[in-house]
VMD Tcl script that builds the backbone (N, CA, C; Angstrom):
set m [mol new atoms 306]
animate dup $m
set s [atomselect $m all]
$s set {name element resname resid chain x y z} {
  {N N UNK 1 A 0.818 -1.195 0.000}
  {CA C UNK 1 A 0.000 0.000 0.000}
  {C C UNK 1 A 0.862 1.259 0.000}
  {N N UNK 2 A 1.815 1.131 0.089}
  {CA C UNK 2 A 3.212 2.330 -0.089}
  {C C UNK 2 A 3.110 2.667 -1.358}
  {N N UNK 3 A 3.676 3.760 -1.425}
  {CA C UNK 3 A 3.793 4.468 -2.535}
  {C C UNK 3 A 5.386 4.101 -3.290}
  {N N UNK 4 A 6.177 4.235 -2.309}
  {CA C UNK 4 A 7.752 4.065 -2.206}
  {C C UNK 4 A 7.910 5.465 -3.162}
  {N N UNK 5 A 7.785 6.560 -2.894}
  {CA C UNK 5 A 8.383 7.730 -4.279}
  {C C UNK 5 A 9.748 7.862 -3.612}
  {N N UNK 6 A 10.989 7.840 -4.157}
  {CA C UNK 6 A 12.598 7.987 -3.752}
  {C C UNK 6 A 12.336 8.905 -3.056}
  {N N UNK 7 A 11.764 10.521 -3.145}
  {CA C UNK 7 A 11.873 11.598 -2.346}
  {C C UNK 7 A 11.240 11.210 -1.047}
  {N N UNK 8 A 10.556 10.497 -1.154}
  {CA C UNK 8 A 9.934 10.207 0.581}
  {C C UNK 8 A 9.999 9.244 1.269}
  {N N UNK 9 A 11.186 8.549 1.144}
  {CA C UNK 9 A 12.029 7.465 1.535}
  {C C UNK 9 A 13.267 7.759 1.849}
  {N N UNK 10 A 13.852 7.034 2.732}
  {CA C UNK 10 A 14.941 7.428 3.477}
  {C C UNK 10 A 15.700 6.073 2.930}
  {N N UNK 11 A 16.895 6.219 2.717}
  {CA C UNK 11 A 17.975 5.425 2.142}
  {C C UNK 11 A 19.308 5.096 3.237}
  {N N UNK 12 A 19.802 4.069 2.802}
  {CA C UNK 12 A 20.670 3.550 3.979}
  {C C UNK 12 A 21.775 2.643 2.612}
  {N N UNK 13 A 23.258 3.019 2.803}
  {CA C UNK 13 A 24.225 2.853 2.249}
  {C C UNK 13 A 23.920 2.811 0.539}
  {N N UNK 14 A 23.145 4.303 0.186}
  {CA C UNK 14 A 23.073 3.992 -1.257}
  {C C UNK 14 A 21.700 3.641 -1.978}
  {N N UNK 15 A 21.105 2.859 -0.902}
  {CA C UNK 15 A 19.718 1.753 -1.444}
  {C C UNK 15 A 17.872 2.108 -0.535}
  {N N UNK 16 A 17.726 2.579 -1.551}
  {CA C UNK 16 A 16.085 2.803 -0.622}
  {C C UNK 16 A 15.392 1.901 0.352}
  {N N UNK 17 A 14.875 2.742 1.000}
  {CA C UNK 17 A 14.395 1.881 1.800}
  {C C UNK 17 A 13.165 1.446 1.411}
  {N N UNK 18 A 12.378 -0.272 1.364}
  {CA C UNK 18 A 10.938 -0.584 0.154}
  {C C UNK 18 A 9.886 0.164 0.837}
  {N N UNK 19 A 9.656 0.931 2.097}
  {CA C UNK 19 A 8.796 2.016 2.321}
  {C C UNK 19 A 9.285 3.192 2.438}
  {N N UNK 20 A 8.158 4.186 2.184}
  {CA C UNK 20 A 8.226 5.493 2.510}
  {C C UNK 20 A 8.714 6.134 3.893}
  {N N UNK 21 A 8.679 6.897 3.984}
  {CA C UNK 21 A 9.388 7.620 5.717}
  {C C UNK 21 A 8.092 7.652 6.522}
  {N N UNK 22 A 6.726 8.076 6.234}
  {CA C UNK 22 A 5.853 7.463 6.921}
  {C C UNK 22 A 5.304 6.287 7.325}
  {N N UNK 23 A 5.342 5.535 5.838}
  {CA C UNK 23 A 5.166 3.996 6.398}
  {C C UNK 23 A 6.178 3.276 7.685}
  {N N UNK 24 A 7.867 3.881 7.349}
  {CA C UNK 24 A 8.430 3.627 8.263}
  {C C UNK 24 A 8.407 3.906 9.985}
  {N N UNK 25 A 7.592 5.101 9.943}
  {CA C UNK 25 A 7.180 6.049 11.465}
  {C C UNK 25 A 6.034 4.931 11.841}
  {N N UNK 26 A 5.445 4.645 10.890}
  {CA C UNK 26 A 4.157 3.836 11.124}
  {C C UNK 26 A 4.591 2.323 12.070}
  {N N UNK 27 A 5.538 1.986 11.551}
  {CA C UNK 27 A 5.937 0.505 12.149}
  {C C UNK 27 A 6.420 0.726 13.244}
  {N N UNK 28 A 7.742 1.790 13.333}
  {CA C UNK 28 A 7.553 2.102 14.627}
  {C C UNK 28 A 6.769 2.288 15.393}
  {N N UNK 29 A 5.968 3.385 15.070}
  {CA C UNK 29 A 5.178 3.530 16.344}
  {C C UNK 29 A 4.260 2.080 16.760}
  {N N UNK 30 A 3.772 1.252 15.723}
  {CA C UNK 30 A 3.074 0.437 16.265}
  {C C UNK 30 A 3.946 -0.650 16.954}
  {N N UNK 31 A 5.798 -1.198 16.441}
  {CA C UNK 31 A 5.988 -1.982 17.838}
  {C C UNK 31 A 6.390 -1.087 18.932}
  {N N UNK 32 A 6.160 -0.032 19.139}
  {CA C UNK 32 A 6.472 0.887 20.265}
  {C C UNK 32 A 5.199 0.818 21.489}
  {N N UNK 33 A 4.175 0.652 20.360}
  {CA C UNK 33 A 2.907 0.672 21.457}
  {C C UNK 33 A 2.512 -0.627 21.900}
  {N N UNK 34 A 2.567 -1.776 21.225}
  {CA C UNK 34 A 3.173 -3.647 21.667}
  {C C UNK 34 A 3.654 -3.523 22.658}
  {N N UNK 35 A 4.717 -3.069 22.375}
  {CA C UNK 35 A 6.016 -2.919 23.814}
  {C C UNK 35 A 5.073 -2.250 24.725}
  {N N UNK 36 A 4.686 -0.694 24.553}
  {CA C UNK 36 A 3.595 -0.416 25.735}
  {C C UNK 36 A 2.696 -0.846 26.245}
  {N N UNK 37 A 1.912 -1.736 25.573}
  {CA C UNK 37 A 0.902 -2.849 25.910}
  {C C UNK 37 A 0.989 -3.422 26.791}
  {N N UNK 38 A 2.529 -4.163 26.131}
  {CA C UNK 38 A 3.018 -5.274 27.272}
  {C C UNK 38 A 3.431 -4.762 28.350}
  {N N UNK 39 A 4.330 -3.874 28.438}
  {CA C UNK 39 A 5.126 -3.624 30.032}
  {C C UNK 39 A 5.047 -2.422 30.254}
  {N N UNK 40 A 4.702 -1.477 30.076}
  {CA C UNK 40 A 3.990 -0.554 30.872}
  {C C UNK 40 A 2.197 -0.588 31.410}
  {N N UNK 41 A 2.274 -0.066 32.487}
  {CA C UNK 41 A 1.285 -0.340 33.351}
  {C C UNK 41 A 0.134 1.257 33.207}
  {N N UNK 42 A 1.029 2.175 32.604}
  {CA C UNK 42 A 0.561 3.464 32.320}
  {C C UNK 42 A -0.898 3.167 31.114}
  {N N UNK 43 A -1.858 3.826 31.346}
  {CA C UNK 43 A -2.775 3.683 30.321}
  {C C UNK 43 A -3.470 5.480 30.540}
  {N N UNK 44 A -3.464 5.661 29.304}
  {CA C UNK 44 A -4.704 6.983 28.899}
  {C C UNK 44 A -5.660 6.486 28.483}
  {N N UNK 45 A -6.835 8.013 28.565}
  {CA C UNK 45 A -8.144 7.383 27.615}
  {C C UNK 45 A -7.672 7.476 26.216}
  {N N UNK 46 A -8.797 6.493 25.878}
  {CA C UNK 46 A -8.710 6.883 24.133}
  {C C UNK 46 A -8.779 7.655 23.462}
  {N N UNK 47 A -9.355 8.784 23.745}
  {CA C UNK 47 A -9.441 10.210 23.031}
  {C C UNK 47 A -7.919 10.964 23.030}
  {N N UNK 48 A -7.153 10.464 24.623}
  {CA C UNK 48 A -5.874 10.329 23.559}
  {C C UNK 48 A -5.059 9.907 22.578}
  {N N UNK 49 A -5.403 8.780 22.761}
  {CA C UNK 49 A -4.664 8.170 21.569}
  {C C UNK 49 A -5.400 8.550 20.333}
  {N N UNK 50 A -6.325 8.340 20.024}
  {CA C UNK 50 A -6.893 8.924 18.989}
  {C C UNK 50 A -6.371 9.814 18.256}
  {N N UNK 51 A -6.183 10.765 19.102}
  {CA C UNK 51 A -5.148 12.571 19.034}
  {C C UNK 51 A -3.692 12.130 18.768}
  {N N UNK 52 A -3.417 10.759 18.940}
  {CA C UNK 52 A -1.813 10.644 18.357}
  {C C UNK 52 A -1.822 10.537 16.910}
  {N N UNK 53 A -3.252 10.643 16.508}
  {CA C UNK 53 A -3.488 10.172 14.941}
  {C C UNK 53 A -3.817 10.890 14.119}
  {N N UNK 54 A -4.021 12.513 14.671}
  {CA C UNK 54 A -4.473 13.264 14.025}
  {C C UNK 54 A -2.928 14.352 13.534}
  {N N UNK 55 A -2.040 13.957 13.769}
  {CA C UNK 55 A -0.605 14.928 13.252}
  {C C UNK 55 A -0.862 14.535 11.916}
  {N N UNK 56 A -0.764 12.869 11.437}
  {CA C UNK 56 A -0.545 12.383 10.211}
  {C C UNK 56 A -1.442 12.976 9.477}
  {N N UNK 57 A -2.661 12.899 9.827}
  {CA C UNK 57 A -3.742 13.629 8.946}
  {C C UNK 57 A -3.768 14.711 8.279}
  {N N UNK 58 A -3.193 15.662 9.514}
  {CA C UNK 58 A -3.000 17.178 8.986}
  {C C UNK 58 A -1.909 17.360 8.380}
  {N N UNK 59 A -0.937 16.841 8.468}
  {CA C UNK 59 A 0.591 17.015 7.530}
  {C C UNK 59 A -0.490 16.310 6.122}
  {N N UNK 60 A -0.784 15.901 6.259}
  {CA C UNK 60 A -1.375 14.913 5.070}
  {C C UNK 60 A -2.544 15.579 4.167}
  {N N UNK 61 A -3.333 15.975 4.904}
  {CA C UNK 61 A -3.862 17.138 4.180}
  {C C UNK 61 A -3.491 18.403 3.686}
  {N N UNK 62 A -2.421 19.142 4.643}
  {CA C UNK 62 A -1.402 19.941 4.222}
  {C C UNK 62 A -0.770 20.038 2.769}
  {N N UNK 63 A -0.532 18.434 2.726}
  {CA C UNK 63 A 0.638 18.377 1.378}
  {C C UNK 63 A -0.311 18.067 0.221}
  {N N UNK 64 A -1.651 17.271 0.464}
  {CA C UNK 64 A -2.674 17.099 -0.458}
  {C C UNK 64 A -2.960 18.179 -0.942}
  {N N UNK 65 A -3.831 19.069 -0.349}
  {CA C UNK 65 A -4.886 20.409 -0.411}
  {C C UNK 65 A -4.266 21.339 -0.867}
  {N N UNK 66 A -3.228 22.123 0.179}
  {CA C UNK 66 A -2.746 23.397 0.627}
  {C C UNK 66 A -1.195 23.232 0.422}
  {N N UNK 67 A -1.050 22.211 -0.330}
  {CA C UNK 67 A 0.551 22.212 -1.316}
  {C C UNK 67 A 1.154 22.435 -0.352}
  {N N UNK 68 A 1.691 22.083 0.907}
  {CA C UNK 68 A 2.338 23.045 1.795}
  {C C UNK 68 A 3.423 21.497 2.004}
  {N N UNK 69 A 4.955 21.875 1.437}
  {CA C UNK 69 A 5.496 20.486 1.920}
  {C C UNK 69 A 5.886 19.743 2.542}
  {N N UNK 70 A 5.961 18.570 2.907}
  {CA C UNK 70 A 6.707 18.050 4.075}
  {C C UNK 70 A 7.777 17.425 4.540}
  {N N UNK 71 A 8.412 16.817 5.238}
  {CA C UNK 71 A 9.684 16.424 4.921}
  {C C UNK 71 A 9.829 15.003 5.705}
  {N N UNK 72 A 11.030 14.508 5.317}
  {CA C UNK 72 A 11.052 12.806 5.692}
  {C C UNK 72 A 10.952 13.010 7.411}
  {N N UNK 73 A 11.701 13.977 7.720}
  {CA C UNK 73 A 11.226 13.960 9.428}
  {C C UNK 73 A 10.092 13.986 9.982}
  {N N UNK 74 A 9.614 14.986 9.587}
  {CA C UNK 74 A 8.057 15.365 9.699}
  {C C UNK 74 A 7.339 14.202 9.930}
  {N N UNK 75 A 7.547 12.908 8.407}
  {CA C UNK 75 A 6.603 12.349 7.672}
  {C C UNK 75 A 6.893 11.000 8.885}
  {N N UNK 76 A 7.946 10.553 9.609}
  {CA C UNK 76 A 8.629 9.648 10.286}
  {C C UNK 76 A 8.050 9.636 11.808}
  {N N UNK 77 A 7.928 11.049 11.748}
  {CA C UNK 77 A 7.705 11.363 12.938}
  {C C UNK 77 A 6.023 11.437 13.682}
  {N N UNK 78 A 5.165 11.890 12.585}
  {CA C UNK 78 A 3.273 12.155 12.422}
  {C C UNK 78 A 3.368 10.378 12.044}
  {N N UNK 79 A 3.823 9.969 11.247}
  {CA C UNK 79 A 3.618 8.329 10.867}
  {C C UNK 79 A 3.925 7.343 12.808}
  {N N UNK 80 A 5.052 7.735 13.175}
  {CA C UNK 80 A 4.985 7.019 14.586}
  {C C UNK 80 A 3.866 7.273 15.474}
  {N N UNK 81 A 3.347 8.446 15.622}
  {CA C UNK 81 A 2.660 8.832 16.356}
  {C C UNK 81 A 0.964 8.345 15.719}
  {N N UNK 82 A 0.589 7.908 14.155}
  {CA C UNK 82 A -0.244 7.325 13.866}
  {C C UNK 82 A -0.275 5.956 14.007}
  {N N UNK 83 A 0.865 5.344 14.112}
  {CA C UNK 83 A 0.911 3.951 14.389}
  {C C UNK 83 A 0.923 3.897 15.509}
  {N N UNK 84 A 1.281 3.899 16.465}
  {CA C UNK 84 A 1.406 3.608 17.983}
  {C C UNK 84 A -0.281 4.765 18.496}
  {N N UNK 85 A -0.506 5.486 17.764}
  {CA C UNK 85 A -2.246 5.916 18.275}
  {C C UNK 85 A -3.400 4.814 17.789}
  {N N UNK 86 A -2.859 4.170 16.550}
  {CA C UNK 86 A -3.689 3.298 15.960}
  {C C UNK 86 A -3.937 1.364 17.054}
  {N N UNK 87 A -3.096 1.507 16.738}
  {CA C UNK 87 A -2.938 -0.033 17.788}
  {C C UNK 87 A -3.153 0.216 18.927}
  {N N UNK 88 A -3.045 1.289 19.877}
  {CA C UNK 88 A -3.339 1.326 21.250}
  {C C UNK 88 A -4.909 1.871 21.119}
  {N N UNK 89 A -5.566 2.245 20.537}
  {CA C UNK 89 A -6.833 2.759 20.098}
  {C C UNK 89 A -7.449 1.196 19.955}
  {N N UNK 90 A -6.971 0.597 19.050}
  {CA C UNK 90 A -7.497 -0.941 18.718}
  {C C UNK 90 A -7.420 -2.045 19.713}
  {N N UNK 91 A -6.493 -1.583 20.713}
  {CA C UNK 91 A -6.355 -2.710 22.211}
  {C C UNK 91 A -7.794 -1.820 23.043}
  {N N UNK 92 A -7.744 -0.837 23.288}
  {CA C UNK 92 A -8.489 -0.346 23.900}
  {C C UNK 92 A -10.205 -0.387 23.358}
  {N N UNK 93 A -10.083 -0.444 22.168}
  {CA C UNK 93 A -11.566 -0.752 21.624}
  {C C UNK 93 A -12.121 -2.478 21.856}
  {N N UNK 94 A -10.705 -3.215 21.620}
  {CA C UNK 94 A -10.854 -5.027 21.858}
  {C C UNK 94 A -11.185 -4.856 22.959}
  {N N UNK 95 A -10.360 -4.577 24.243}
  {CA C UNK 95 A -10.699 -5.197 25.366}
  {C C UNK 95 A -11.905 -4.174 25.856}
  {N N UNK 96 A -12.495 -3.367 25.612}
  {CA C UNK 96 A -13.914 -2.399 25.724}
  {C C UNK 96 A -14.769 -3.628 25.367}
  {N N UNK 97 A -14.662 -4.242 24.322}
  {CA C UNK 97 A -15.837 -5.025 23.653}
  {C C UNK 97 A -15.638 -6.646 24.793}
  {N N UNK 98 A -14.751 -6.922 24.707}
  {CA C UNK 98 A -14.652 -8.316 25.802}
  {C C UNK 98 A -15.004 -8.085 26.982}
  {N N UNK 99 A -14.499 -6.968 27.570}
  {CA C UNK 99 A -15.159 -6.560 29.286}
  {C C UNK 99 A -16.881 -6.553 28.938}
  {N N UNK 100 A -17.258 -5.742 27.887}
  {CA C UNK 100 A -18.469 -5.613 27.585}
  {C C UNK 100 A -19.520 -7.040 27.762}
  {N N UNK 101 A -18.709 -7.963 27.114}
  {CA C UNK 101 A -19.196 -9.380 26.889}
  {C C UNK 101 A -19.351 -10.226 27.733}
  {N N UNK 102 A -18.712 -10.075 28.691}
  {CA C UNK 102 A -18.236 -11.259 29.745}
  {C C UNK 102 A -19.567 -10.914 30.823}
}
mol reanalyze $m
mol bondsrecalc $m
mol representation Tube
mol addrep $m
């Protein structure tokens, strides 16, 4: 589902990397929030996490709409914070629905 365009990919000895700099923020953040799952004991509501998902959006609409550009940091950085808002949003919606059930 990547785009892979060279300009929005980050390269390592020469050779692209097969995702984009967001897709890459994306993986991070989601084993970042695994890891938080598992061993941290810290939990927010969901309306935060949610809000970790809305950077990507707006850089994203930014560069869609309002031509305004962005850069591999930027894109690495709104992408972690959508992945690790996305999966902790999705633990928190699973176990909402199982407590619900039981």
């Amino acid at each position: 589902m990547c785009h892979q365009l060279p300009e929005r990919s980050f390269y390592y000895k020469g050779s692209q990397f097969p995702i984009c700099a967001r897709c890459t923020g994306v993986i991070i953040g989601q084993l970042l929030a695994i890891i938080s799952i598992v061993s941290l004991p810290i939990r927010f509501g969901l309306i935060t996490y949610i809000s970790f998902m809305l950077p990507a959006s707006v850089d994203w609409l930014f560069q869609e709409f309002i031509k305004i550009k962005s850069n591999n940091l930027r894109r690495i950085v709104t992408g972690s914070l959508l992945g690790f808002g996305y999966v902790v949003s999705c633990f928190h919606l699973i176990s909402f629905v199982l407590n619900y059930l039981k």
